[in-house]
mmCIF file of the N, C-alpha and C atoms, coordinates in Angstrom:
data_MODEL
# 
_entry.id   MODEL 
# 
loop_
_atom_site.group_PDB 
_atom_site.id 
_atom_site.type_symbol 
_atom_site.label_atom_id 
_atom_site.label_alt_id 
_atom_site.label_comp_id 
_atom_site.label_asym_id 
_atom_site.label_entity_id 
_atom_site.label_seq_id 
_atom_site.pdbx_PDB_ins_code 
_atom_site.Cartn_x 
_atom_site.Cartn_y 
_atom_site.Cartn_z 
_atom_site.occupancy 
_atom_site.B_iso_or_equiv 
_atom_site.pdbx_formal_charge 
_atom_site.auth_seq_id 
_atom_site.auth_comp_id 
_atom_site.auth_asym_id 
_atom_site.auth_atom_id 
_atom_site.pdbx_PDB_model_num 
ATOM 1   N N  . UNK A 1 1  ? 115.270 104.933 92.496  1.00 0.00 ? 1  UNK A N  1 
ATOM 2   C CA . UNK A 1 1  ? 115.825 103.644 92.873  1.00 0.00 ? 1  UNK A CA 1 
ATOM 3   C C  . UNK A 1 1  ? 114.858 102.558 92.435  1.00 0.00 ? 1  UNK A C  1 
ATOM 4   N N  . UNK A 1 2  ? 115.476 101.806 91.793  1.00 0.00 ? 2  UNK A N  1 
ATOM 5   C CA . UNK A 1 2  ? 114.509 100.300 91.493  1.00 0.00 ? 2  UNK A CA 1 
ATOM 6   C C  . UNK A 1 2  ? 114.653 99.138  91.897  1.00 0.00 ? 2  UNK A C  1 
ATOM 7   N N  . UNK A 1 3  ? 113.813 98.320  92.720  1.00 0.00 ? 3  UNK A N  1 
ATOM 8   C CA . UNK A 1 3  ? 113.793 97.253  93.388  1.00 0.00 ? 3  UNK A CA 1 
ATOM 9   C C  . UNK A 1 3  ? 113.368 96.629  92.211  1.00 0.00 ? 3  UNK A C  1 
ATOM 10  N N  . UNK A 1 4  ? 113.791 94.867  92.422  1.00 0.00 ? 4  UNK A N  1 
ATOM 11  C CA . UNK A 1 4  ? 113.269 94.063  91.001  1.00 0.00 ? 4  UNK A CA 1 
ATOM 12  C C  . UNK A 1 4  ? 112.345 93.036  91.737  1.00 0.00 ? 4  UNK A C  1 
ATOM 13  N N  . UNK A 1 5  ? 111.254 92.598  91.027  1.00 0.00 ? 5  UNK A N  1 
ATOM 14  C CA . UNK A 1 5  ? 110.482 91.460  91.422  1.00 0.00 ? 5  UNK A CA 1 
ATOM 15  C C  . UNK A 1 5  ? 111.415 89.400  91.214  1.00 0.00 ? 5  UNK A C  1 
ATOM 16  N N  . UNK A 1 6  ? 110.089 89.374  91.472  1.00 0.00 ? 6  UNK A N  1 
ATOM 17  C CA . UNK A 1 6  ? 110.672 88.023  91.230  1.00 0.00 ? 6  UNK A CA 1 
ATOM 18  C C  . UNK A 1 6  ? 110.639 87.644  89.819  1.00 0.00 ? 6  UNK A C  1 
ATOM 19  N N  . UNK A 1 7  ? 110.269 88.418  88.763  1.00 0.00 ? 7  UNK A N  1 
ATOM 20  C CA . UNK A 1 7  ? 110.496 88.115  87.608  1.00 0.00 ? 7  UNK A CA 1 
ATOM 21  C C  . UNK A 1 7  ? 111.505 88.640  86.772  1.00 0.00 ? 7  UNK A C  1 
ATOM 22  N N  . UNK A 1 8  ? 111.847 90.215  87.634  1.00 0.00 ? 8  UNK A N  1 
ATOM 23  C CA . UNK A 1 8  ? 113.215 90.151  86.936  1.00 0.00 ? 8  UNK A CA 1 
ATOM 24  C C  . UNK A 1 8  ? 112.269 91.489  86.357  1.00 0.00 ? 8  UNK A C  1 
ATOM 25  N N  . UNK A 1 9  ? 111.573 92.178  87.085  1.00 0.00 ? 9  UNK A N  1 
ATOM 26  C CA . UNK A 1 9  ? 110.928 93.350  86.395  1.00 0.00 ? 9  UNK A CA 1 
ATOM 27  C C  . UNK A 1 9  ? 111.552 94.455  87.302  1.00 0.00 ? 9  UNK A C  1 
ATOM 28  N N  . UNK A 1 10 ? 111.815 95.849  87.137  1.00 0.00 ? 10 UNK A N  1 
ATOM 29  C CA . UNK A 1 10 ? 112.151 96.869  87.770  1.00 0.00 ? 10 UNK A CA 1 
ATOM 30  C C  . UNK A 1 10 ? 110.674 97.783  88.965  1.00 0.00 ? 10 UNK A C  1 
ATOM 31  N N  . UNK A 1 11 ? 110.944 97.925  89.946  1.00 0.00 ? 11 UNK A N  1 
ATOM 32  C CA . UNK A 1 11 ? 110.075 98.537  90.501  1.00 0.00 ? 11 UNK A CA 1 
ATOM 33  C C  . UNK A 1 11 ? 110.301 99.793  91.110  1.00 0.00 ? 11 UNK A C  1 
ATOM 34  N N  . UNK A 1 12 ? 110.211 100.897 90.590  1.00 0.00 ? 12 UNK A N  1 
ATOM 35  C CA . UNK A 1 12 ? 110.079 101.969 91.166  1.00 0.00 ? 12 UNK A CA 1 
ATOM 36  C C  . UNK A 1 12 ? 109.827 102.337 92.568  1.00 0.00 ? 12 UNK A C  1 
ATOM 37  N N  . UNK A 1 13 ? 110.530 102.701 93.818  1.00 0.00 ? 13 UNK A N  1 
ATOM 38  C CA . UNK A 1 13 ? 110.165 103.265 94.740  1.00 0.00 ? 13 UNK A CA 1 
ATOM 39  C C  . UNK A 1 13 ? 110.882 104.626 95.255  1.00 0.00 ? 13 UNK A C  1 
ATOM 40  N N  . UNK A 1 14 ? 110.368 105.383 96.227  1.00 0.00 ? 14 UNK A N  1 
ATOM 41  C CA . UNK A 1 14 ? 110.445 106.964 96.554  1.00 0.00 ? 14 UNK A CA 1 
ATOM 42  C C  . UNK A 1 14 ? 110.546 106.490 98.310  1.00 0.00 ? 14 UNK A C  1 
ATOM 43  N N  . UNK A 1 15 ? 112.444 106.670 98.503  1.00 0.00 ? 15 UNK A N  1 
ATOM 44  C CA . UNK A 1 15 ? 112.294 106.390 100.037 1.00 0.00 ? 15 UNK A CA 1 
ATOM 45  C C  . UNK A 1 15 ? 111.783 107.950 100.765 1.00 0.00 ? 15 UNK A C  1 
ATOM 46  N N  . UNK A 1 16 ? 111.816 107.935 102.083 1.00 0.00 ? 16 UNK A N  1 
ATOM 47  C CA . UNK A 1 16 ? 111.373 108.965 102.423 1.00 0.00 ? 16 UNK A CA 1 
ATOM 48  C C  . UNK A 1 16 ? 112.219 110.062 102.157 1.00 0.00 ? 16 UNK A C  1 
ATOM 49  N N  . UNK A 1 17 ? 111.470 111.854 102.354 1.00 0.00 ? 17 UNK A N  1 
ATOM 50  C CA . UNK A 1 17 ? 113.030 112.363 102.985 1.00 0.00 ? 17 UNK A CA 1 
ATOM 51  C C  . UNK A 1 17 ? 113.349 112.503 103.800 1.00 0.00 ? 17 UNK A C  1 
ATOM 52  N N  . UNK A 1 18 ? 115.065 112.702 103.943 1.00 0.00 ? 18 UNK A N  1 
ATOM 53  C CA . UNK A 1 18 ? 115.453 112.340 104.819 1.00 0.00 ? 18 UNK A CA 1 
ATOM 54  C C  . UNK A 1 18 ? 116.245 114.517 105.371 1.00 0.00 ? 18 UNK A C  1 
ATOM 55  N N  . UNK A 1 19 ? 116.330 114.309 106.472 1.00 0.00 ? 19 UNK A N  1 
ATOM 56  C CA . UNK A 1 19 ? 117.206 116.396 106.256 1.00 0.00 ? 19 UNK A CA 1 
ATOM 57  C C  . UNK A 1 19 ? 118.510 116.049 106.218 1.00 0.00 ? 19 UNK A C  1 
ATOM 58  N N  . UNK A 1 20 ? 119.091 117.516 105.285 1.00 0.00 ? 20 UNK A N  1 
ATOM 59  C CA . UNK A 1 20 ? 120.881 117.242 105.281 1.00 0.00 ? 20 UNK A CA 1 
ATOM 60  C C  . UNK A 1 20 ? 121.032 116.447 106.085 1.00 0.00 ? 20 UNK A C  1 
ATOM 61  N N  . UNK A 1 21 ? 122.579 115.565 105.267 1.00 0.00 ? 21 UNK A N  1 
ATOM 62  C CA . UNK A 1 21 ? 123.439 114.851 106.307 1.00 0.00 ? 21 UNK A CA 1 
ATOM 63  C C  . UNK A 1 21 ? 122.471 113.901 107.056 1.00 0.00 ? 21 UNK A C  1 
ATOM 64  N N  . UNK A 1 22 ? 121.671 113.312 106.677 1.00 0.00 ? 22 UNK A N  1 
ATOM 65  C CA . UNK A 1 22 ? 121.272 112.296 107.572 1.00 0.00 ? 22 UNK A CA 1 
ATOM 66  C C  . UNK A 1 22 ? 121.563 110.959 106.428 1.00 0.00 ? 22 UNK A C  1 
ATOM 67  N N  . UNK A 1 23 ? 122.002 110.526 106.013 1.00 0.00 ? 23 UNK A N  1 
ATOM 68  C CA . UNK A 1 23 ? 122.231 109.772 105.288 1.00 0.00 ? 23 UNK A CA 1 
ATOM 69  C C  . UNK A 1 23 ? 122.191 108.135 105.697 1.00 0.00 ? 23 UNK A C  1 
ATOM 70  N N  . UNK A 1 24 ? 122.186 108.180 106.643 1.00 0.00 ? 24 UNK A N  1 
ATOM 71  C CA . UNK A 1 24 ? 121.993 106.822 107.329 1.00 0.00 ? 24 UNK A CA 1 
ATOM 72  C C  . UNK A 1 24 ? 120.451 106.815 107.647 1.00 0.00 ? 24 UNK A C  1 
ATOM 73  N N  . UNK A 1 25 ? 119.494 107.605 107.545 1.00 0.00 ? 25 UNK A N  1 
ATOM 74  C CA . UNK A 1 25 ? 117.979 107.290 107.269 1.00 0.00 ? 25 UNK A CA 1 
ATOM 75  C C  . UNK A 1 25 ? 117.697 107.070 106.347 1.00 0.00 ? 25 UNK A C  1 
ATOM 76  N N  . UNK A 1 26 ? 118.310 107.758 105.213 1.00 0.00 ? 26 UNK A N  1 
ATOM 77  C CA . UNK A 1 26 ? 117.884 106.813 104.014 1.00 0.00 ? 26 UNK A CA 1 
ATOM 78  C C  . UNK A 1 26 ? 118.375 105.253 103.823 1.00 0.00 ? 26 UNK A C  1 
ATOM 79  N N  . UNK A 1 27 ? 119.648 104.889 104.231 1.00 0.00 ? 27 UNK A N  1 
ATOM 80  C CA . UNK A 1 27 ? 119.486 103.659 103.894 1.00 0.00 ? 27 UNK A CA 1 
ATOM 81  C C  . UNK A 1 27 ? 119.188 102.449 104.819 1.00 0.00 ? 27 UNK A C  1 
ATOM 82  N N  . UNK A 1 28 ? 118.242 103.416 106.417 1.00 0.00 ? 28 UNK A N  1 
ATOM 83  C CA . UNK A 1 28 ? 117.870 101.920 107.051 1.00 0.00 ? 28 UNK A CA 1 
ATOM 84  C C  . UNK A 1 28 ? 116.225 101.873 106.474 1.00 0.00 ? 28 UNK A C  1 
ATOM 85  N N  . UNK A 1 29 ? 115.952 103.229 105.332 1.00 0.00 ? 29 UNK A N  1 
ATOM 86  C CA . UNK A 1 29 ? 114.770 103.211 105.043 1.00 0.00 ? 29 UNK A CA 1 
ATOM 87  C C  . UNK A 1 29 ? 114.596 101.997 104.204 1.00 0.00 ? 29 UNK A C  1 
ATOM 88  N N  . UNK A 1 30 ? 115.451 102.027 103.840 1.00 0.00 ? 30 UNK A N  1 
ATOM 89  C CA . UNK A 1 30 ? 115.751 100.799 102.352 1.00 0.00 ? 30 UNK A CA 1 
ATOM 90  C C  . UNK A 1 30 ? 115.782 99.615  102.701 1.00 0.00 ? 30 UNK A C  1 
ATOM 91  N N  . UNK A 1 31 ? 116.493 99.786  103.787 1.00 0.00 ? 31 UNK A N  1 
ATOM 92  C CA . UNK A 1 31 ? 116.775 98.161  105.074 1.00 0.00 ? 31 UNK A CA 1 
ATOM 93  C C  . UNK A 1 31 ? 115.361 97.737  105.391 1.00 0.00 ? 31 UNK A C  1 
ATOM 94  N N  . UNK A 1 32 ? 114.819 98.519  105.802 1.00 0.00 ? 32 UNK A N  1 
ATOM 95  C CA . UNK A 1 32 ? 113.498 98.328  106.275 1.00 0.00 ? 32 UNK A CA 1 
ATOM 96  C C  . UNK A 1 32 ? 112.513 97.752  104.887 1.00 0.00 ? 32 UNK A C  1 
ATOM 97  N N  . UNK A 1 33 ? 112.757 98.922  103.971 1.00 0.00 ? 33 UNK A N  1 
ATOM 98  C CA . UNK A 1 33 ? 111.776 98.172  102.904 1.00 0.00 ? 33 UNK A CA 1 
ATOM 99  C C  . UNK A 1 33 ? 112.062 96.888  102.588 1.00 0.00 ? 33 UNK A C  1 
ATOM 100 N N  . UNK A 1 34 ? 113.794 96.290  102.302 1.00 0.00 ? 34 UNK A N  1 
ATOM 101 C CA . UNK A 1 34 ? 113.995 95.221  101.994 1.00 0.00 ? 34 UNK A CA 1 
ATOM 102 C C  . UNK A 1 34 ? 113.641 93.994  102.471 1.00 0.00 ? 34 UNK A C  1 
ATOM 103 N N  . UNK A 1 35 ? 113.740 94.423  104.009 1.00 0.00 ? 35 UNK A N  1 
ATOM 104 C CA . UNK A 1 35 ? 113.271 93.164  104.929 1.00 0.00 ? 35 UNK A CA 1 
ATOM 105 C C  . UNK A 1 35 ? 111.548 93.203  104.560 1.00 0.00 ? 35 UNK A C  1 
ATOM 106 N N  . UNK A 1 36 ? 111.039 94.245  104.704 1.00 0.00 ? 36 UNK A N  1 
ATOM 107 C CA . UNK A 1 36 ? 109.205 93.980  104.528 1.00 0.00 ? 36 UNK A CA 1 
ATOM 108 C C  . UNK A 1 36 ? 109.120 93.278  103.097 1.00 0.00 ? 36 UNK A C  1 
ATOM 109 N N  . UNK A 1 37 ? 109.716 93.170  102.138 1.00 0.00 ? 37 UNK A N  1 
ATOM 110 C CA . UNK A 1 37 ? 109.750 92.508  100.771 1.00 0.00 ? 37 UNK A CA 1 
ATOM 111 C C  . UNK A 1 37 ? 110.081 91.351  101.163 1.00 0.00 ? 37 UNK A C  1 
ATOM 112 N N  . UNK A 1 38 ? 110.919 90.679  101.732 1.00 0.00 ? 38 UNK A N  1 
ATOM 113 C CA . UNK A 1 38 ? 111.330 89.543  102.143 1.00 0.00 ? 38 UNK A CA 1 
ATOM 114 C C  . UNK A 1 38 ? 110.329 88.763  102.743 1.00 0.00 ? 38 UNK A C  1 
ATOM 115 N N  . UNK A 1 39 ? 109.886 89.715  103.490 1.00 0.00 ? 39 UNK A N  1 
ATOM 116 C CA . UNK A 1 39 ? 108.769 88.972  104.792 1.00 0.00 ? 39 UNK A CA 1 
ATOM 117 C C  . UNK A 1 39 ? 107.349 88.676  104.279 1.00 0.00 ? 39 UNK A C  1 
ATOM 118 N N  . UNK A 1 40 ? 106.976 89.680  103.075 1.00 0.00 ? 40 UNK A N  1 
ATOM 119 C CA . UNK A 1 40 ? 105.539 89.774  103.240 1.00 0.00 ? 40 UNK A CA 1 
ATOM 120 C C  . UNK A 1 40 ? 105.225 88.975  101.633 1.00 0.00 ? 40 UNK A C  1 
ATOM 121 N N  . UNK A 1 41 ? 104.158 88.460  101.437 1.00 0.00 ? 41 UNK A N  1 
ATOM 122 C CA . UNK A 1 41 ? 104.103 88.114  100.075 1.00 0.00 ? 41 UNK A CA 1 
ATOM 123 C C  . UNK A 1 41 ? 102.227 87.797  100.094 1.00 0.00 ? 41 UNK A C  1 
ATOM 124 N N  . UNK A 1 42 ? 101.443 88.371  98.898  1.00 0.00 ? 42 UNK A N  1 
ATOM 125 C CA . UNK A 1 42 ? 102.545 88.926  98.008  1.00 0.00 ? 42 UNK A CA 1 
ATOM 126 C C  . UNK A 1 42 ? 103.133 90.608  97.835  1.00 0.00 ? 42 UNK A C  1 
ATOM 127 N N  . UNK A 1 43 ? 104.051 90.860  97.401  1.00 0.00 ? 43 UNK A N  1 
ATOM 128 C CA . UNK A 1 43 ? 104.149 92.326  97.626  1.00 0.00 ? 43 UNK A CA 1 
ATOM 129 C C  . UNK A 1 43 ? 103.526 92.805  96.512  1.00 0.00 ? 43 UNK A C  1 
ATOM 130 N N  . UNK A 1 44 ? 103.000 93.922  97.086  1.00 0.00 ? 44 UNK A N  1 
ATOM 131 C CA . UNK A 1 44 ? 102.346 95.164  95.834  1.00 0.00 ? 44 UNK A CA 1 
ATOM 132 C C  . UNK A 1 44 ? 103.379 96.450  95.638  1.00 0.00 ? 44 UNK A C  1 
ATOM 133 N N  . UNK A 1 45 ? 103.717 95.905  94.484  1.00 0.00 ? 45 UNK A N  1 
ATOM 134 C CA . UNK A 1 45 ? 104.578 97.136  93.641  1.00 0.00 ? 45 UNK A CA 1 
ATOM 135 C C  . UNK A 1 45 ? 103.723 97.357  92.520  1.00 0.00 ? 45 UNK A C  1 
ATOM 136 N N  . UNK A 1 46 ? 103.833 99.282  92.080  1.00 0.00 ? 46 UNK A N  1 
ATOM 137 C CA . UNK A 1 46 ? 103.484 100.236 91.476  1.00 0.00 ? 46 UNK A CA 1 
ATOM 138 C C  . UNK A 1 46 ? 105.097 100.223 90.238  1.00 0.00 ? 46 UNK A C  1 
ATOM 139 N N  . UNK A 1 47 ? 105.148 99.534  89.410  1.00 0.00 ? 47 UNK A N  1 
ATOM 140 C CA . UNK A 1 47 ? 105.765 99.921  88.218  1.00 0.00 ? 47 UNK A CA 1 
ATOM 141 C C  . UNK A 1 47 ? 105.678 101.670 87.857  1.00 0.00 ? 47 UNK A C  1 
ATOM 142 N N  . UNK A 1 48 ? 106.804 102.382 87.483  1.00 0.00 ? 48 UNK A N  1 
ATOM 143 C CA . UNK A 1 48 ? 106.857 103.318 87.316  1.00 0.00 ? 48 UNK A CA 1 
ATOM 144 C C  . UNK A 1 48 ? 106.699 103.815 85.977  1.00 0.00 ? 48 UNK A C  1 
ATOM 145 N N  . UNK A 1 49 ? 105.341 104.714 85.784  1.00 0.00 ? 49 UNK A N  1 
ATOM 146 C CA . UNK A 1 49 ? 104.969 105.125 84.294  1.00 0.00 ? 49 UNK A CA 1 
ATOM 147 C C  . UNK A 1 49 ? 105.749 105.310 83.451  1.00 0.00 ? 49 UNK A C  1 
# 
């Protein structure tokens, strides 16, 4: 999955795992990351090799 910066660059991230069928942890994992991107600045993203 790739989150984009504010420049319009792709950022690689690895949500957690999550066990079968839980599928709604992965995406309040995402919720969660999104809001900490929102909130925090500046963010440190790892571009993916």
């Amino acid at each position: 999955m790739a989150l984009f910066d504010d420049k319009g660059v792709p950022h690689w991230i690895v949500l957690p795992q999550t066990p079968a069928g839980a599928g709604e942890g992965r995406a309040d994992a995402l919720l969660l990351y999104q809001v900490a991107l929102d909130e925090t600045e500046p963010v440190t993203l790892s571009p993916r090799p």
